[in-house]
Structure formats: C-alpha cells, structure tokens
C-alpha positions in Angstrom: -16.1 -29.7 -21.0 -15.9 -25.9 -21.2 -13.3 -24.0 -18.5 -16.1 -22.1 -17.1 -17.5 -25.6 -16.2 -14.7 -26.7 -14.3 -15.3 -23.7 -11.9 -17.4 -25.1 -8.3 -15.4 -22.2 -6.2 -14.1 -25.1 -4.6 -10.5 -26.3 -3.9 -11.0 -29.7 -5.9 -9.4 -27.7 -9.4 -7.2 -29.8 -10.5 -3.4 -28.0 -10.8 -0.6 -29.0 -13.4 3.0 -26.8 -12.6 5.4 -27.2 -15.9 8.6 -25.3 -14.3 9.8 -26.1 -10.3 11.8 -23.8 -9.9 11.4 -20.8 -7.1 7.7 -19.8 -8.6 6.5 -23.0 -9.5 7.4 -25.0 -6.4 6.9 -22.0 -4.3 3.2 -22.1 -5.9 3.1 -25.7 -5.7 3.8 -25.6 -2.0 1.1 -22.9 -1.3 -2.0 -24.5 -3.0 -1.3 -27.9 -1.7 -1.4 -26.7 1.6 -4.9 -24.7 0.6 -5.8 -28.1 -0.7 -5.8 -27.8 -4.2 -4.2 -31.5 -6.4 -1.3 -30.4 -7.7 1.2 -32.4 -10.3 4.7 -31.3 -10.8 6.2 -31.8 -14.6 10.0 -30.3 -15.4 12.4 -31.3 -18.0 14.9 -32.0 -15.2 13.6 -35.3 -13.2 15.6 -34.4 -10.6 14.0 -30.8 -10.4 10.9 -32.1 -10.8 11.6 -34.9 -7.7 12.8 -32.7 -5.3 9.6 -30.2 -5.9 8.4 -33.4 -4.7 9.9 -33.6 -1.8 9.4 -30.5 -0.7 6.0 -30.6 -0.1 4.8 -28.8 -3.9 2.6 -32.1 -5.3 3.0 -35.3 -7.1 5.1 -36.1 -10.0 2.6 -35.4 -13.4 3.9 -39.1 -14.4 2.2 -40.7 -11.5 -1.2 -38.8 -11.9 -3.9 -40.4 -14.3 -6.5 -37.1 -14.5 -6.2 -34.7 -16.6 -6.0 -31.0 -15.5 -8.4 -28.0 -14.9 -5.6 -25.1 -15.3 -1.9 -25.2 -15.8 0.5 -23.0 -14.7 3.5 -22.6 -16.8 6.0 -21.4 -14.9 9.1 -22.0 -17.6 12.2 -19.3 -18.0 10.6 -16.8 -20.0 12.4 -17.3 -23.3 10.5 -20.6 -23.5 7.0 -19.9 -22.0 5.1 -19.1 -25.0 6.5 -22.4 -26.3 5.2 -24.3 -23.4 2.2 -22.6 -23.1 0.9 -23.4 -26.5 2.0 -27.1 -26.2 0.0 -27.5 -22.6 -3.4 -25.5 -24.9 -2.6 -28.3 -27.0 -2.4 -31.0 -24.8 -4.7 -30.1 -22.5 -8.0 -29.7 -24.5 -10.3 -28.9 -21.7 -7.6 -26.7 -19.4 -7.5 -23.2 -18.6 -3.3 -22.1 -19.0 -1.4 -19.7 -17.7 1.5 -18.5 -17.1 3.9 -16.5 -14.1 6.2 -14.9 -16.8 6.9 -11.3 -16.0 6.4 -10.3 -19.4 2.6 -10.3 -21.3 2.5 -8.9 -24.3 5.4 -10.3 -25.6 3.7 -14.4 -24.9 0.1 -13.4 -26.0 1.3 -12.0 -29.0 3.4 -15.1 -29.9 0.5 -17.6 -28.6 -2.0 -15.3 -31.3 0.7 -16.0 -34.1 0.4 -19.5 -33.5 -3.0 -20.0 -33.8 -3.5 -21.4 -30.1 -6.7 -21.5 -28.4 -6.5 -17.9 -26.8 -10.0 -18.4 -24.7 -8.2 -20.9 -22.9 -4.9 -18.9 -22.4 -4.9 -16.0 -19.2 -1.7 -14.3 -18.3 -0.5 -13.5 -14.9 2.1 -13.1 -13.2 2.7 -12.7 -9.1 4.6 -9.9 -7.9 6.9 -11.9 -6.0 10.3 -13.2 -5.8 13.7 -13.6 -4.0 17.5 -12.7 -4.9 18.2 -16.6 -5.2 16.4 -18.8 -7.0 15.8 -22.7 -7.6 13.3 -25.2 -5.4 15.6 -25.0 -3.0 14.6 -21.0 -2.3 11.0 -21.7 -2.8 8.7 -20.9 0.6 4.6 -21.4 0.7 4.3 -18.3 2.0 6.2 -16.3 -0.9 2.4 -14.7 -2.0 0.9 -13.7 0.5 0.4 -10.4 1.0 1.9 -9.5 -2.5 0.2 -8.1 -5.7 -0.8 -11.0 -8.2 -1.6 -9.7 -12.0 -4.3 -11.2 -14.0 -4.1 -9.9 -17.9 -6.4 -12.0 -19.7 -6.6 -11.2 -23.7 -9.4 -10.2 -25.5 -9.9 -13.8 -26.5 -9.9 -14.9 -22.9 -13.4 -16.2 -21.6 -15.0 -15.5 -18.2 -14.5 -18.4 -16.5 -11.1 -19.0 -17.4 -10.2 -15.8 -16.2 -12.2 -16.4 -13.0 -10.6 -20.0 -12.7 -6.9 -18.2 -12.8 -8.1 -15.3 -10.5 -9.5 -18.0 -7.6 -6.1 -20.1 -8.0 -4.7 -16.9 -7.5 -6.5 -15.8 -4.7 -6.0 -19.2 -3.1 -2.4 -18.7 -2.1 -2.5 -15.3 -0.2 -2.0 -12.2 -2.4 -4.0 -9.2 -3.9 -5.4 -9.9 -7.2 -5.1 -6.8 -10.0 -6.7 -7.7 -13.7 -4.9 -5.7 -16.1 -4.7 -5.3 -19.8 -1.3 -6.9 -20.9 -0.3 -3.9 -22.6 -0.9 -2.1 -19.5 0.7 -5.0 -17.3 4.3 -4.6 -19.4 4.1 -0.6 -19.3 3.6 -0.7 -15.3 6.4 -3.5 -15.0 8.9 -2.0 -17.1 8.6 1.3 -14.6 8.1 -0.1 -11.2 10.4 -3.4 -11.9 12.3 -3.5 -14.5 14.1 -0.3 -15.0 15.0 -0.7 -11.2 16.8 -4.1 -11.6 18.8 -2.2 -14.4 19.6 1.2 -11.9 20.6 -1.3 -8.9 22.8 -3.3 -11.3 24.3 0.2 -12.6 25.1 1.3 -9.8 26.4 -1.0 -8.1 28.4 -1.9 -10.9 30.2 1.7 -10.3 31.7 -0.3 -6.8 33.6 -2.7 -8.9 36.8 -0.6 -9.0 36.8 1.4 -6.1 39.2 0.8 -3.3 38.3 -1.7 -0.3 38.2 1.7 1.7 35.4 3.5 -0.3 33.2 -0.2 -0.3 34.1 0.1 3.3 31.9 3.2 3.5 28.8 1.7 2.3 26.0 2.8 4.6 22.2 2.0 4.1 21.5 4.5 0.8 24.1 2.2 -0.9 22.3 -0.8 0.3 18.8 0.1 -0.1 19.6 0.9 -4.2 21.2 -2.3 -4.7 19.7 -5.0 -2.8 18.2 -6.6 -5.7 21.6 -6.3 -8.2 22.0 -9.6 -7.2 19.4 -11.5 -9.1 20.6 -13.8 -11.8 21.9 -12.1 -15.6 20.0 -14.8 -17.1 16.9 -14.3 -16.2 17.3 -10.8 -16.1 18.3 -10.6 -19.7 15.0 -13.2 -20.8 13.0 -10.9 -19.1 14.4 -7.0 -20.8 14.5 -8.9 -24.0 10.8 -9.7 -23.7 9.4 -6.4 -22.4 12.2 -4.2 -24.6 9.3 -1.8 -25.8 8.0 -1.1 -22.9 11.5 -0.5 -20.5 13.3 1.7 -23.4 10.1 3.8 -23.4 11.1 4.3 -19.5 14.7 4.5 -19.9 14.4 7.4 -22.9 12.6 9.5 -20.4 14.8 8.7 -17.6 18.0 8.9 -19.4 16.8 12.5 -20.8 16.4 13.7 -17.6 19.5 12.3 -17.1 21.4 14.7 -19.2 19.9 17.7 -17.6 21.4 16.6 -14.4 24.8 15.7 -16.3 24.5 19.3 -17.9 23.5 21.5 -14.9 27.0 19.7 -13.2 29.0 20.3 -16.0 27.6 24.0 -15.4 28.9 23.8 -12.0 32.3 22.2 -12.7 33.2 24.5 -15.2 32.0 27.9 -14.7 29.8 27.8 -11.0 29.7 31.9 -11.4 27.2 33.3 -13.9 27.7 30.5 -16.4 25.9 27.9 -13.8 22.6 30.3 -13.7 19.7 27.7 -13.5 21.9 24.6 -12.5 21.5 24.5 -9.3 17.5 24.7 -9.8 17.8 21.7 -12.0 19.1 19.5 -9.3 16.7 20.7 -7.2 14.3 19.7 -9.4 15.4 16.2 -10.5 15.4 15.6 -6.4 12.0 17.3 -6.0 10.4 15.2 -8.5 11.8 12.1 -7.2 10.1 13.1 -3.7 7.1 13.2 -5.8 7.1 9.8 -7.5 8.1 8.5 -3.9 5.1 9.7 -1.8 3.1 7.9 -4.4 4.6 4.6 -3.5 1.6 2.9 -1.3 1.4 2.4 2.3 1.0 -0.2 4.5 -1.2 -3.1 3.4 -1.9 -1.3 0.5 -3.4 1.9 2.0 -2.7 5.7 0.5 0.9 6.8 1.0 1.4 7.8 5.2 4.3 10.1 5.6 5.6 8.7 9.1 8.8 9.8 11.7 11.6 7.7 12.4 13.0 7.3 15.7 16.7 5.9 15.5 17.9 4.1 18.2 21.3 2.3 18.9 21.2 -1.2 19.6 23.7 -3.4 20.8 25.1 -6.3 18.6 24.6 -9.1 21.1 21.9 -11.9 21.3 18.0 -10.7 22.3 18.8 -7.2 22.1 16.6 -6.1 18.6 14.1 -8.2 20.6 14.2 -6.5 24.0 13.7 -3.4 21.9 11.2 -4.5 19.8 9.0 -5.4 23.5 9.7 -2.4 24.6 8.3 -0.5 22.0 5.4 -2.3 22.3 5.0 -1.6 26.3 5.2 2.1 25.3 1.8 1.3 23.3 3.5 2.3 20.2 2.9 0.4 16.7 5.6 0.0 14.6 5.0 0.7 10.7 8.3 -0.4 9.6 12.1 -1.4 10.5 15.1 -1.0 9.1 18.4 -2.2 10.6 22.1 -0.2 9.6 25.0 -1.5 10.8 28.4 1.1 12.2 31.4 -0.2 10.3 33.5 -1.9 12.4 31.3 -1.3 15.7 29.2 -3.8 18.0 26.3 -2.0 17.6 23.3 -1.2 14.9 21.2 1.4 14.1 17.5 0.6 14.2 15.4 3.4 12.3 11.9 2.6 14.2 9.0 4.1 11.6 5.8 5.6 13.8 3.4 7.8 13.2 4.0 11.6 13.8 2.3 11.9 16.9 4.0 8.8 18.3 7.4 9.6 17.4 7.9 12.0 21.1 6.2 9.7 23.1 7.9 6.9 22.0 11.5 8.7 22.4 10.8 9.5 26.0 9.7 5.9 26.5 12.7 4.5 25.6 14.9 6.8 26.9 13.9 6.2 30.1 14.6 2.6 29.9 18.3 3.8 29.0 18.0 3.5 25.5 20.3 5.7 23.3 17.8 7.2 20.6 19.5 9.6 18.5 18.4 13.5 17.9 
C-alpha cells in the first residue's frame, strides 16, 4: 500500500510516537483526544508507561497493526538514526520527525539510502523551559506555528498525511524547504536561546544587590536561558551552518557598537564624531526587526499603547482588574505582569489599542485604580 493511499481525511490514521518525552507525549495526548490510534514506543519502559498513563496512547508492544505515519520524536543527535530504522521497519509508513533541525536529518537519511518519498520533516514551534512527560499538556499546539519541509524526494500524499496529523492537533501549518526551515530557525530561535543564555550568564558574578535590581527587561531577555544545555547543544551542533551565518552578522555589528563606546570612553570630544550615531543606529534597526514580529493571531504587526496600572498583591485582585477592563468595553491585546522589589504590589502593563488607551484610563480611575502617567 502506497502513503497516499492511507489518506481518507479521516481520524482513523494510524499513529506510532518513538520518543515520550515533552513533544511526543505532548503530541500523543493531543491526537488521542482528536481521535487518532496512537502507540507509544521509547527505549525507557518506564518513559514509555507513564506516556501511558497520561493519557498519550497504548504501549507499541500491545498493538498488533502496523502504522500509517510515525513520528520520531528522539533527542536530535539520534533522530536521523531512528528515522531511517522506522522507513525500514515500517514499509508502508509515512515518517517524520519534530527535530528542530532539517537539513542536517535529510541529508544524513539521503546518505543512507533510505526511502526519502516516505520521509517529511517537521517540526512544531512549540515548547516549554522544562521538559519530560511529566511537562507535556494536549494543548501545547494549538495556536502555534507547525513546519512541514518535505524533500524533493517526498511524495504528495505523504506530505499531505504529515500536514493533516499536523493540523489535527491545533496549530498553523507552514511548508517550507528544509534549507529554508534551518536558516529561519537559526534567526528567530536559535541565536536567541544563545543571547538569553549570554546574558544572563553576565548575572553569575554580580552582587545579590545588583540581581536584586532585575526588572522586567532583564526578565523578558532571559526567560528561556533556562532550557536544558543538552538539548541545546544537539540542537546548535545540528544547525551550525545556518546559526554562525546569524551570529557573524550579529557579532559584526557587534563591534561597531563595541567600537563607537570605546569612542566614548576614551575620547567623547572630537575623537567620538559618529559614535553616538552608531548606537542610535544599532537601536533603530532593532525597532525595525521588532515591528516586523507578527501580531495577534498571526495578523500584520499592530503598534498598540500600554496602560500600567498598580495592582495589589492579594488574592482576586489581577481578576477584579481584568473584569473591570472588560466593563469599560475595552479588549485587552496582551498582559504583562512586573513585580516592585520588595513591595505588595505589581505592575500590570495592560496593551490596547491607541484609541482605547484614554478611555480605558479614565475608566479605571474612576473605580480608584492607580494607573500610572
């Protein structure tokens, strides 16, 4: 039987996970819930069981059928590896695999002579700081980007087959080249994971006192520093090409910043002619690449106004803000909560629409909240 044959647009496909950790059980959760038979298969037993238990499928052992599509979701020093032995022992299956890396696993697959019509790359846009089963939700897709990049080998209906599983679990579907997949990763991902972990490495040695000062521009840059080394070092490995292209562009720029301060520092008279402009510039151009970042659900970038209001640290209160808001007639775009060192109280930076923003201030003033200038 031919992949495109296995193909009904129903959600009788037949799913095999190899990997139960946060993306495979995570995944395993979501189409078992849309209906889809899934079968769980790990090296760990105990990973595998507790997959189980959490509501991802049946153990592979107990199932008798063989599979329509696999989806390898191994660490990604090893999915090429497991990929090629599932296109092996799965004749008749479509594979794929989560791996944030593309090139790197079709390349490898090509090399070892596996079936490549058979064989469709993705990899969902998703993820959390910890990992394991134990992080895994069935809602981790939705409303995330999910990226097919088939080969050139790949047939049609294998690529349709991994689109509709895909599709199945919540997110927007993007079909990309691989080579285009890795360069787009390595700028919007990967080269972030390594500025977070850089900069917050510079915390390591400061005094209590200066960590003590951290506000939300600290936070915002390093919230994901804390994913795992491991994984993070399987994954640069694997896209190397593609993130020191990045990094040679952003570490020139770099330099010219380094340069226009050394300027500064040293002679900030007539020796510092054009430094000044060259900061500028560097934060110009990041205002740039920054309005270019989508909007909500997906839409063109929307430049909206923040209204900051202080909100007490006590039980309900976010909440009796939140209604309020809402009894103005005001929707909310997004929320961000900072915290005062050392005081009961938060900041909550409400994000409107421009003409909202007044409204919405006199609104909740007048219910005696303290919204800030």
């Amino acid at each position: 039987m031919s992949p495109a044959a296995n193909i009904d647009g129903q959600r009788g496909q037949r799913v095999r996970i190899v990997g139960t950790g946060l993306i495979g059980t995570s995944l395993g959760m979501a189409l078992s819930r849309a209906g889809f038979p899934v079968s769980l298969d790990d090296p760990s037993p105990t990973a595998a069981a507790l997959a189980r238990d959490l509501g991802a499928g049946a153990l592979a052992v107990t199932v008798a059928t063989a599979p329509d599509v696999v989806v390898v979701a191994a660490p990604p020093d090893v999915v090429a590896a497991v990929a090629a032995a599932e296109l092996a022992r799965w004749p008749d299956a479509v594979v794929t695999d989560v791996a944030s890396v593309k090139g790197a696993v079709l390349a490898t697959l090509r090399e070892a002579g596996a079936d490549l019509s058979r064989y469709v790359g993705s990899h969902p846009m998703a993820g959390r700081e910890r990992s394991g089963a134990m992080a895994a939700q069935g809602d981790l897709f939705e409303g995330r980007s999910w990226v097919v990049a088939p080969g050139p080998e790949a047939s049609a209906g294998a690529v349709d087959l991994v689109r509709q599983i895909a599709e199945a679990v919540g997110p927007v579907v993007l079909v990309m080249t691989p080579g285009e997949h890795d360069a787009a990763v390595a700028a919007v991902s990967h080269v972030p994971q390594i500025a977070a972990s850089l900069v917050a490495s510079r915390l390591r040695d400061l005094p209590s006192s200066a960590v003590a000062l951290s506000g939300q521009g600290i936070r915002d840059v390093t919230r994901i520093a804390a994913s795992d080394p491991g994984m993070w070092t399987q994954i640069l490995a694997g896209n190397a090409p593609a993130v020191r292209a990045v990094l040679e562009s952003l570490a020139a720029e770099l330099a010219a910043v380094l340069d226009a301060l050394r300027h500064l520092e040293t002679d900030p008279g007539e020796g510092s002619v054009g430094a000044r402009a060259a900061l500028a510039r560097a934060v110009a151009d990041g205002n740039a690449g920054h309005a270019l970042i989508p909007g909500k659900h997906g839409a063109a970038p929307t430049t909206y106004a923040t209204v900051v209001v202080l909100v007490p640290d006590e039980p309900g209160a976010l909440g009796r803000l939140l209604q309020d808001v809402g009894e103005a007639g005001v929707n909310m775009e997004d929320l961000r909560l900072e915290h005062g060192i050392g005081q009961p109280f938060g900041l909550a930076e409400l994000s409107v629409l421009p003409a909202a923003a007044q409204p919405l201030t006199t609104a909740l003033r007048s219910l005696g909240w303290p919204v800030h200038e």
